[in-house]
C-alpha positions as CSV (number, residue, x, y, z in Angstrom):
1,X,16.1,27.6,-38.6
2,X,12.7,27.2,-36.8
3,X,9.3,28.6,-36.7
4,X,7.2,28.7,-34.3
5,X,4.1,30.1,-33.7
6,X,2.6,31.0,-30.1
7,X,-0.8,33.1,-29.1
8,X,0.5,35.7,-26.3
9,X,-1.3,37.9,-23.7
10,X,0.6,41.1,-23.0
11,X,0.1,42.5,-19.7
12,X,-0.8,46.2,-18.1
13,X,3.0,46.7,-18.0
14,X,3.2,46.5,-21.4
15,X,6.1,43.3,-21.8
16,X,5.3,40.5,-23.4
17,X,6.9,37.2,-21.8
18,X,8.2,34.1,-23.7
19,X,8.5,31.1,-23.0
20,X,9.2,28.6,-25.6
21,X,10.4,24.6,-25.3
22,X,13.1,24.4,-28.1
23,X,15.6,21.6,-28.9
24,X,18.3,23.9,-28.6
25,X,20.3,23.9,-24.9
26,X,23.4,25.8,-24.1
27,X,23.9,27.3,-27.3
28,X,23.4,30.9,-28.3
29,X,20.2,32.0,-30.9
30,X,19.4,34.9,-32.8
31,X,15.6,35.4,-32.4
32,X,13.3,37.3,-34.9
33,X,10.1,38.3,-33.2
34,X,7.1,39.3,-35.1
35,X,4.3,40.2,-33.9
36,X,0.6,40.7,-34.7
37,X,-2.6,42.1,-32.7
38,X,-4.8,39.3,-32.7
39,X,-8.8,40.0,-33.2
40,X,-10.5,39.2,-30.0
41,X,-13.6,36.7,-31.0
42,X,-16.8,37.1,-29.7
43,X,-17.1,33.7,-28.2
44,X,-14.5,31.2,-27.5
45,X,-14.2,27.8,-30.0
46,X,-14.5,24.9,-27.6
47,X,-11.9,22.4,-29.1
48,X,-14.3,20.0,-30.9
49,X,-15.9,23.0,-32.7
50,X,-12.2,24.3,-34.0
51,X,-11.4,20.2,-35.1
52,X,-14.7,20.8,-37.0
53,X,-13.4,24.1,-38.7
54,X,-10.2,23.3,-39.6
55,X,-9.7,22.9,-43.1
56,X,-8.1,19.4,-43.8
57,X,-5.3,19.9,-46.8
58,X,-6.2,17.7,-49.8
59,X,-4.0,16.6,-52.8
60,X,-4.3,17.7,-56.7
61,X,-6.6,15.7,-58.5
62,X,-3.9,14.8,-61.0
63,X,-1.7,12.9,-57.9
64,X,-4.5,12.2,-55.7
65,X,-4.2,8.3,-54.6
66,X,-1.2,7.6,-57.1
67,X,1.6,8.0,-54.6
68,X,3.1,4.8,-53.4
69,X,5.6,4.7,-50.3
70,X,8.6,2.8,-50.6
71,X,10.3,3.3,-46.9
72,X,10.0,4.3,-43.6
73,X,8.2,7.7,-43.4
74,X,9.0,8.0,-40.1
75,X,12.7,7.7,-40.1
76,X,13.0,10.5,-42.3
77,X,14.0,13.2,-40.1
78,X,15.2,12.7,-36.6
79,X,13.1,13.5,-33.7
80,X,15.4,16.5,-32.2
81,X,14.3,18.4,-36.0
82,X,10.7,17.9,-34.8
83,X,8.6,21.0,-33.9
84,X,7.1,20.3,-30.5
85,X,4.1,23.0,-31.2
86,X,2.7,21.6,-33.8
């Protein structure tokens, strides 16, 4: 299963439209669509000013710089598992 997570405008008519790149090709899907009104803001984030506000994630203190990698991280899942919208 995947999740993925797409700002939307709905129109005057009323029908909102998807369009979404997935992996998947001539295969069937069950889709699950929620949905969520979306606050308008009162001035628009240019894209350095929303790399400024994004929290970064940090590690506990307890494991902070004690993890040693022993392989390829890379390899670990193959690229057709990868979300393309993140």
């Amino acid at each position: 299963m995947q999740s993925i997570t797409v700002r939307s405008h709905v129109g005057a008519d009323g029908i909102l439209h998807l369009e979404l790149p997935i992996a998947a090709k001539e295969q069937e899907l069950e889709v699950t669509v929620l949905y969520q009104p979306v606050q308008a803001e009162s001035q628009p984030q240019s894209s350095e000013a929303l790399k400024h506000s994004t929290k970064k994630r940090q590690p506990h203190p307890d494991i902070a710089g004690k993890m040693k990698i022993t392989g390829d991280i890379f390899d670990s899942i193959p690229a057709a598992d990868w979300n393309p919208s993140a």
